[in-house]
N, C-alpha and C positions, 0 to 999 in steps of 0.2 A: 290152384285157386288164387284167385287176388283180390286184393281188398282198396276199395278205395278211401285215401284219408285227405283230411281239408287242415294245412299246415300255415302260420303266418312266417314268414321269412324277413330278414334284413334286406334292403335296398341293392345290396350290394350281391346277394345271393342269389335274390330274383331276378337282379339282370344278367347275373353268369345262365342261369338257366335257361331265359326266353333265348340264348343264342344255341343255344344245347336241339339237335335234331329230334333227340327221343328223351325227354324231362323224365321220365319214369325210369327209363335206361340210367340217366345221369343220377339220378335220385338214388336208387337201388345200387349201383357199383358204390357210392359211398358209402352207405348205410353198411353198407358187406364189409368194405372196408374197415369201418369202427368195429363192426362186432367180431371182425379177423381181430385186429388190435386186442382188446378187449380178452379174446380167448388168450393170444401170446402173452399179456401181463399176468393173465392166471396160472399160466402154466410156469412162468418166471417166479413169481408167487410161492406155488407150491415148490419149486425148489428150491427154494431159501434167497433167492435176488426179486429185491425189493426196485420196481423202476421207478426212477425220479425222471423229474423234467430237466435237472440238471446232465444226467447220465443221456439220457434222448438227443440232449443237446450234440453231445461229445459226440455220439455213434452218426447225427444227420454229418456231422463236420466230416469225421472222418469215413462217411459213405459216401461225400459229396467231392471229395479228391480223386483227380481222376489219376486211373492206372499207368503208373511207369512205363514210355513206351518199349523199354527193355526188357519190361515182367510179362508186358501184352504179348511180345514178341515169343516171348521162352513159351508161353501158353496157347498161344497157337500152333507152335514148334510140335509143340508137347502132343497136343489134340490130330495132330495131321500124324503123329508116328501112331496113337491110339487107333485110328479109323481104318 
């Protein structure tokens, strides 16, 4: 089932969208996306790590470094002996 809703948006957001092929598509992968978020803070939560936006910060930095190409290397190594 689906339900249709009448949203007002920032400037900025409705012109990301009117360039978007399917607006409902782009609408809905984000929407999933927060309440993915959302579930993993909870379950962070429940086991005792409280998330800040300080700590968020550190993990986007240190997600955003790309891999050594000497670790890459070992792990493709590694993945072609598995296969």
């Amino acid at each position: 089932m689906t339900v249709k809703r009448s949203v007002s948006l920032p400037d900025d957001v409705a012109e990301w969208l009117d360039q978007q092929p399917n607006v409902s598509a782009a609408i809905t992968a984000a929407v999933r996306a927060q309440m993915a978020a959302g579930h993993l803070h909870e379950v962070l939560r429940r086991a005792g790590i409280e998330p800040t936006e300080a700590g968020r910060a550190r993990w986007r930095a240190r997600l955003a470094t790309p891999i050594p190409a000497d670790a890459l290397a070992e792990g493709r190594r590694m993945l072609g002996r598995a296969g």
